[in-house]
Each structure stands twice: as C-alpha cells, then as structure tokens.
mmCIF file as gemmi writes it, N, C-alpha and C atoms, coordinates in Angstrom:
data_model
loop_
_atom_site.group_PDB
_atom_site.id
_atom_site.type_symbol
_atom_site.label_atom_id
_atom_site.label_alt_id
_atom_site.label_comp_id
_atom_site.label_asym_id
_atom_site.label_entity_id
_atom_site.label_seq_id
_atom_site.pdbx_PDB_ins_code
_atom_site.Cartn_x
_atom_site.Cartn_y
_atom_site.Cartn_z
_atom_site.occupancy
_atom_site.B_iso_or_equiv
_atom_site.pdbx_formal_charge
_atom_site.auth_seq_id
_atom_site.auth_asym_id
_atom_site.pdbx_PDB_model_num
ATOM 1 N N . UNK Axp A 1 ? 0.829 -1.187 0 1 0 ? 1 A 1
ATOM 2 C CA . UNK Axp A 1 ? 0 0 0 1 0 ? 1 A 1
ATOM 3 C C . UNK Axp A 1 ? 0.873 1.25 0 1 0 ? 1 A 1
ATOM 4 N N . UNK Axp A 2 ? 1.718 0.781 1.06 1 0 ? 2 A 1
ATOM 5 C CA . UNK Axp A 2 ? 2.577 2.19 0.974 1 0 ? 2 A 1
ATOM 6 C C . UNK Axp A 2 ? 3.367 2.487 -0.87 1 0 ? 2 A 1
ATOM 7 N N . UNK Axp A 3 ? 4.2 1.67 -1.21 1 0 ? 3 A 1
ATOM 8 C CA . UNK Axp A 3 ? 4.186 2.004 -3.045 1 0 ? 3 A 1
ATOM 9 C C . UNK Axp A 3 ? 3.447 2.588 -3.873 1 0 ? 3 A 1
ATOM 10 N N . UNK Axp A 4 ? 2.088 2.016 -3.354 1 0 ? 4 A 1
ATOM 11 C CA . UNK Axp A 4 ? 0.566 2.166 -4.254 1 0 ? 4 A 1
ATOM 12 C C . UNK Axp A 4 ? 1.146 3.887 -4.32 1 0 ? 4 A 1
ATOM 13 N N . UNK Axp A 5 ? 0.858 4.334 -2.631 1 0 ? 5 A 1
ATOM 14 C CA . UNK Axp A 5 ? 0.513 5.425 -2.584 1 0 ? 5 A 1
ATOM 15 C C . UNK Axp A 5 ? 1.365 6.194 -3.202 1 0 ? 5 A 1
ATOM 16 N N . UNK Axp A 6 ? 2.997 6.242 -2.603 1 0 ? 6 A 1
ATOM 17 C CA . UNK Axp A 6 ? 3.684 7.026 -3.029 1 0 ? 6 A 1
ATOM 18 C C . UNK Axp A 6 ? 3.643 7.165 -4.683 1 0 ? 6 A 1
ATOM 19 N N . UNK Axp A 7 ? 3.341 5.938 -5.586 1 0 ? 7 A 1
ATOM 20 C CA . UNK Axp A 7 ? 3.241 6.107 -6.835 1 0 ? 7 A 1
ATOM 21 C C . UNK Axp A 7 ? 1.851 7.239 -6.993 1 0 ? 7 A 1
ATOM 22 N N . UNK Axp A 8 ? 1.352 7.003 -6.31 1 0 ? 8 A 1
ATOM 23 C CA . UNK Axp A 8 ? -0.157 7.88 -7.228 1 0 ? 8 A 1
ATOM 24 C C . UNK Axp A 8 ? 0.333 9.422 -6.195 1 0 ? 8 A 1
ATOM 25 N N . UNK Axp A 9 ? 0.987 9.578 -5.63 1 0 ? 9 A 1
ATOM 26 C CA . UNK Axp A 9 ? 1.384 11.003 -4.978 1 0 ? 9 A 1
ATOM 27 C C . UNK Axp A 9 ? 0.416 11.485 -3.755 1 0 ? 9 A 1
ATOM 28 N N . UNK Axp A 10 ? -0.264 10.053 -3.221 1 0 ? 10 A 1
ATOM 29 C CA . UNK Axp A 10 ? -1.012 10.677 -1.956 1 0 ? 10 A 1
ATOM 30 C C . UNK Axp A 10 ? -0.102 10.994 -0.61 1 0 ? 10 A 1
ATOM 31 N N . UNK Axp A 11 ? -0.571 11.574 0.119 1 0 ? 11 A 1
ATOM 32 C CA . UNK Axp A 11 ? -0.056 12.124 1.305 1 0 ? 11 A 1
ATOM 33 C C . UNK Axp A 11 ? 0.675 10.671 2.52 1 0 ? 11 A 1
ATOM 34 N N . UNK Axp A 12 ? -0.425 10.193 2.231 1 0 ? 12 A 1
ATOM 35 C CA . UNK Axp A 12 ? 0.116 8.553 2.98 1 0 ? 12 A 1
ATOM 36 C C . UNK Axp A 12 ? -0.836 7.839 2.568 1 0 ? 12 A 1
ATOM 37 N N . UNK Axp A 13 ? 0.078 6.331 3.241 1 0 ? 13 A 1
ATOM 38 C CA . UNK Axp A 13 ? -1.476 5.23 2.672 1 0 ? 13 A 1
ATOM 39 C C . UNK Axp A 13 ? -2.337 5.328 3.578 1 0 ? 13 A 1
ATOM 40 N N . UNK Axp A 14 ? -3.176 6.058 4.104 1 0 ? 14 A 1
ATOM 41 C CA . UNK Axp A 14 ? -4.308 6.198 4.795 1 0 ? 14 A 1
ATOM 42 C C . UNK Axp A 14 ? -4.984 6.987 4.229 1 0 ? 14 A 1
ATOM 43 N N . UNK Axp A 15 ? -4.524 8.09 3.532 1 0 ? 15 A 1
ATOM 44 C CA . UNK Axp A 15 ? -5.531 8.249 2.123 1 0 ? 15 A 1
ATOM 45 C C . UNK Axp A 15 ? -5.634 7.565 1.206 1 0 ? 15 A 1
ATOM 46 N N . UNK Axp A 16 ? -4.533 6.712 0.843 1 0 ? 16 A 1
ATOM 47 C CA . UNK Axp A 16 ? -4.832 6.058 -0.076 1 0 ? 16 A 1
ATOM 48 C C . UNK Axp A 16 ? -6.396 4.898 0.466 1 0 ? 16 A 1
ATOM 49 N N . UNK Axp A 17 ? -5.648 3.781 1.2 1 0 ? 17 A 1
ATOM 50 C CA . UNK Axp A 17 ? -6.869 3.252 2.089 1 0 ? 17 A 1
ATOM 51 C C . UNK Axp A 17 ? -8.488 3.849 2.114 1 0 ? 17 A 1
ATOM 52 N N . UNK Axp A 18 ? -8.332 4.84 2.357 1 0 ? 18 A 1
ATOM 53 C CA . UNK Axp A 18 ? -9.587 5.7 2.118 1 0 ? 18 A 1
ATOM 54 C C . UNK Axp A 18 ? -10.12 5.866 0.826 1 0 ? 18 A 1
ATOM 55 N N . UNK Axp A 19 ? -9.638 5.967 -0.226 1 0 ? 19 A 1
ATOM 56 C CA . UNK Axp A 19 ? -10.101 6.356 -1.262 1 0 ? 19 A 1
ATOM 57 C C . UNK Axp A 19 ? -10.499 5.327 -2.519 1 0 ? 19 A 1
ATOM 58 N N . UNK Axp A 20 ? -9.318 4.121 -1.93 1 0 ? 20 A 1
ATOM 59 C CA . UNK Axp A 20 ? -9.385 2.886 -2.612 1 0 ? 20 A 1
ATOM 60 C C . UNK Axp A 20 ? -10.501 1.767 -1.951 1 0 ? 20 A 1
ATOM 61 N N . UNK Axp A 21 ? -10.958 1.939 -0.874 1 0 ? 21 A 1
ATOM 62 C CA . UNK Axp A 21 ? -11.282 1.233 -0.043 1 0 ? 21 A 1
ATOM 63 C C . UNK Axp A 21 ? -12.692 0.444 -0.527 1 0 ? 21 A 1
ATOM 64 N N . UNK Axp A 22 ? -13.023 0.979 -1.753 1 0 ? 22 A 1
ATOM 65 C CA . UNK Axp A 22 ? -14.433 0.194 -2.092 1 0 ? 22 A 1
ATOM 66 C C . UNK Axp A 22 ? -13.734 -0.676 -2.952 1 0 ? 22 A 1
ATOM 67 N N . UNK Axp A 23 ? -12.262 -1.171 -3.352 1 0 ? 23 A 1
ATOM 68 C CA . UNK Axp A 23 ? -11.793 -2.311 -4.207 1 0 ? 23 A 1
ATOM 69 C C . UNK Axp A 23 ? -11.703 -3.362 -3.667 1 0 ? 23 A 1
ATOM 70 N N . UNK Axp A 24 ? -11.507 -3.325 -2.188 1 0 ? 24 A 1
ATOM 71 C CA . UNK Axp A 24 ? -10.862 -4.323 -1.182 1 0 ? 24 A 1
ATOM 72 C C . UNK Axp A 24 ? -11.406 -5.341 -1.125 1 0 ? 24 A 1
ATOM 73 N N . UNK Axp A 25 ? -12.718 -5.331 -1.071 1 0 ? 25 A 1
ATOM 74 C CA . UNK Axp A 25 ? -13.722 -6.602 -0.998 1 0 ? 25 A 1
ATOM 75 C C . UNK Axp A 25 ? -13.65 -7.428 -1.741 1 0 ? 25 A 1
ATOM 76 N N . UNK Axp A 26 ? -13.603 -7.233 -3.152 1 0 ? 26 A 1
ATOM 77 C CA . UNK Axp A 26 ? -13.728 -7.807 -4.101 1 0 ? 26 A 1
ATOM 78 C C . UNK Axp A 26 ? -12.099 -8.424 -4.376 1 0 ? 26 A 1
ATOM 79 N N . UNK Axp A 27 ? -11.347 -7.596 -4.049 1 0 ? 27 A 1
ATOM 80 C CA . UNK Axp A 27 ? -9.644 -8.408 -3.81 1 0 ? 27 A 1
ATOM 81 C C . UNK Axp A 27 ? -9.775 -9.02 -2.725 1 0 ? 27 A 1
ATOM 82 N N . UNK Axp A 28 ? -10.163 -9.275 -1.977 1 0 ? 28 A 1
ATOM 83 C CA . UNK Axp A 28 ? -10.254 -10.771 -1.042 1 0 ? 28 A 1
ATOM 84 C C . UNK Axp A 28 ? -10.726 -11.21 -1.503 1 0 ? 28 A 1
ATOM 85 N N . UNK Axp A 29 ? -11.878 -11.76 -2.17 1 0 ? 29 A 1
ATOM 86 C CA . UNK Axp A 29 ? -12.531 -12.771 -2.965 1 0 ? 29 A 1
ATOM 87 C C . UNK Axp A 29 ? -11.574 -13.272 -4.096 1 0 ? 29 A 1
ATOM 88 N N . UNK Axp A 30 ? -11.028 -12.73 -4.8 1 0 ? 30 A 1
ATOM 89 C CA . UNK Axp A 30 ? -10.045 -13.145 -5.603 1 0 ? 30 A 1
ATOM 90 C C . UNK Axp A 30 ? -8.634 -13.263 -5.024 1 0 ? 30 A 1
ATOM 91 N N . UNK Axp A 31 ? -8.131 -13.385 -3.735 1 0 ? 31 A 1
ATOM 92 C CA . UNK Axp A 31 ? -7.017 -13.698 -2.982 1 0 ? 31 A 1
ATOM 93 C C . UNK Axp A 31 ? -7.336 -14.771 -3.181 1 0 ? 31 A 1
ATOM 94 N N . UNK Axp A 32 ? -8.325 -15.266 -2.425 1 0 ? 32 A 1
ATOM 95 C CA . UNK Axp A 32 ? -8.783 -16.792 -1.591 1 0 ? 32 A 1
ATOM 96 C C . UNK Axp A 32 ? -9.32 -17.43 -2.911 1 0 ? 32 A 1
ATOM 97 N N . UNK Axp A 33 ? -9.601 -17.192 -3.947 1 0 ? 33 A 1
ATOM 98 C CA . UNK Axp A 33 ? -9.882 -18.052 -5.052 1 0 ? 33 A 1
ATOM 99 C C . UNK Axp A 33 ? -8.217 -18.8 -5.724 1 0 ? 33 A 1
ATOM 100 N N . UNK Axp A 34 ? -7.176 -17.391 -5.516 1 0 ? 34 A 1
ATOM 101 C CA . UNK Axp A 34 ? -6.047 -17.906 -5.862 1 0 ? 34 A 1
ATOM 102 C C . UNK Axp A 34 ? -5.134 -18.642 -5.342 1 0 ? 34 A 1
ATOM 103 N N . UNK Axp A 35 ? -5.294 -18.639 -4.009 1 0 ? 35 A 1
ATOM 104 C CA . UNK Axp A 35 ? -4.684 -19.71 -3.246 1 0 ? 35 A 1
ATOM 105 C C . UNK Axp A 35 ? -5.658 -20.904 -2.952 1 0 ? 35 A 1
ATOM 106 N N . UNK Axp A 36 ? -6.955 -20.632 -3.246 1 0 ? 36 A 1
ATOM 107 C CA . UNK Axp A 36 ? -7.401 -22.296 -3.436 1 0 ? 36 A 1
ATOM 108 C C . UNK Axp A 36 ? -6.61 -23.381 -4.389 1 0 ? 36 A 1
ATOM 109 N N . UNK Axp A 37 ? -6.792 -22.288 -5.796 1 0 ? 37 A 1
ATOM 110 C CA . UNK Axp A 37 ? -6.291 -22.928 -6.962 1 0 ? 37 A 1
ATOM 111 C C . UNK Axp A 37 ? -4.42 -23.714 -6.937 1 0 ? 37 A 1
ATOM 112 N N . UNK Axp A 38 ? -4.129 -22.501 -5.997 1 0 ? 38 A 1
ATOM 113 C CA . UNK Axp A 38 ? -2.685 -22.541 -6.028 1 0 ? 38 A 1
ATOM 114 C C . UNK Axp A 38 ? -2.215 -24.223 -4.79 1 0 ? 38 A 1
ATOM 115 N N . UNK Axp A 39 ? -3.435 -24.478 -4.147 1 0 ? 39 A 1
ATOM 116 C CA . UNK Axp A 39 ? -3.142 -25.513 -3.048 1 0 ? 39 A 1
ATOM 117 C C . UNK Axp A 39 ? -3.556 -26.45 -3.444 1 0 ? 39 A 1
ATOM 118 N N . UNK Axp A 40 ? -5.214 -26.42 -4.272 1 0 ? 40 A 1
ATOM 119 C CA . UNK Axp A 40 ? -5.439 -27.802 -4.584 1 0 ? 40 A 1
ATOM 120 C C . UNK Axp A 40 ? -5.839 -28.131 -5.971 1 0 ? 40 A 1
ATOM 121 N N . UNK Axp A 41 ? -5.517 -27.113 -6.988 1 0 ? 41 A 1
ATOM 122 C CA . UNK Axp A 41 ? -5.735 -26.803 -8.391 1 0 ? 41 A 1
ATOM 123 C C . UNK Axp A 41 ? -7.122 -26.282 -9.026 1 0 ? 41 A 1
ATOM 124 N N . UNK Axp A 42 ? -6.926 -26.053 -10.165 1 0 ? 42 A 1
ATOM 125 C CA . UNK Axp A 42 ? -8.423 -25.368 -10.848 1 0 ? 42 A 1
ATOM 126 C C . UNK Axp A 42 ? -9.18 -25.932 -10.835 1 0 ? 42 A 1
C-alpha cells in the first residue's frame, strides 16, 4: 500500500486506504480463489 501510494502522490497510505477502499472486498474474494487454486488446483 505504501508504493501504491507514493506512486499515485497521496499524502500517505491512509488516504490512499480511504479512497481505494471500495476495491478491497472484491480483492479478497479473488485472494482466496487464488490460493485455493494454487493448493489444490483449478
């Protein structure tokens, strides 16, 4: 997060966090799909 931020030029990642924060959900759902795949295959 901290990269994220400094790349897009926010103040810290707690704005970033804030502003990104409606993506998050939907990137856990696709974490845990990829380490299913990655433990017991497609």
């Amino acid at each position: 997060m901290k990269v994220v931020s400094e790349r897009l030029g926010h103040s810290s990642p707690a704005f970033t966090m804030t502003v990104y924060q409606h993506v998050i959900p939907g990137m856990q759902a696709d974490a845990a799909r990829l380490f299913c795949e990655a433990l017991y295959g497609s």
